[in-house]
N, C-alpha and C positions, 0 to 999 in steps of 0.2 A: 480549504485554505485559499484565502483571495490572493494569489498573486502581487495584485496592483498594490495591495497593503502594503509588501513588502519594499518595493520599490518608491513608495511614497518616506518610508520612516527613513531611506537611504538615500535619498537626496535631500530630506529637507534641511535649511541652512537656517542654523540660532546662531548669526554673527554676520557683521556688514560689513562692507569692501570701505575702507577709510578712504578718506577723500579732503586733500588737503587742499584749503580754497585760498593759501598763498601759491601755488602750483606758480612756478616761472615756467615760460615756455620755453622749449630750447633754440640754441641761436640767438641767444641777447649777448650784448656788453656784458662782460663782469665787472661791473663797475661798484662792487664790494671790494673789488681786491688791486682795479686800476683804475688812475686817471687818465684823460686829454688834457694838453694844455698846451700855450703856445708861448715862444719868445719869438719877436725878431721875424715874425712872421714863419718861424719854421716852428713844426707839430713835433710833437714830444705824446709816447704813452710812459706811464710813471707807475710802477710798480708798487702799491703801498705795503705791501709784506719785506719787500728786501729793497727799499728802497733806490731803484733802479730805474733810470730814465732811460727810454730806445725813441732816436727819431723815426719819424715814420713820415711818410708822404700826407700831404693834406686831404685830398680823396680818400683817403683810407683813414683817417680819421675822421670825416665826415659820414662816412660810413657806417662806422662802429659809434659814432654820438649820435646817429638816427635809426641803428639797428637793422640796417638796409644792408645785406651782406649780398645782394645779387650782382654789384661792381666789381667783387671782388673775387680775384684769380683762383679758382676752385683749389689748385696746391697751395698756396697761399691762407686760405680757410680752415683746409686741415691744420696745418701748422697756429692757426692763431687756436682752435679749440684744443691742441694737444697741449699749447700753452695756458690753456681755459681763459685765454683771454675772450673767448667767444665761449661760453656754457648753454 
C-alpha cells in the first residue's frame, strides 16, 4: 500500500478560498453611514442612520475625509471604530 496515496486523497482541495475584490481596507471613513460638513467655519460629523449631528474639531475631520488616522489620539481611535465611525 503506498503510503503517499493516502495522504495525497486527504489533502486534496475541490474548492477555492473566495476572494472578494470590493475588500475595504480597514481603518477608513464610514462614510456609508457618516458625513463631514461644515457651518460657520465649525466641523460637524452627521450620522445618516439617526440622524445626529456631533461637533468635532477641524483636524479631526480632516483626518477622517483624508483617511489619515496617525494624528489622531490612539483612545480617541478606539472610540471612533467602536462607533464604526472608523471601519
Amino acid at each position: 500500500m503506498d503510503i503517499l496515496a493516502n495522504y495525497t486523497k486527504f489533502i486534496s482541495t475541490d474548492y477555492s478560498t473566495p476572494f472578494d475584490k470590493n475588500y475595504v481596507p480597514k481603518n477608513k471613513f464610514n462614510d456609508d453611514r457618516y458625513t463631514l460638513f461644515v457651518v460657520n467655519n465649525s466641523c460637524f460629523l452627521f450620522d445618516l442612520f439617526d440622524y445626529q449631528s456631533y461637533p468635532i474639531e477641524k483636524n479631526l475631520s480632516e483626518s477622517l475625509k483624508q483617511n489619515d488616522f496617525t494624528k489622531i489620539n490612539p483612545k480617541l481611535q478606539l472610540e471612533l471604530k467602536q462607533k464604526n465611525i472608523i471601519i
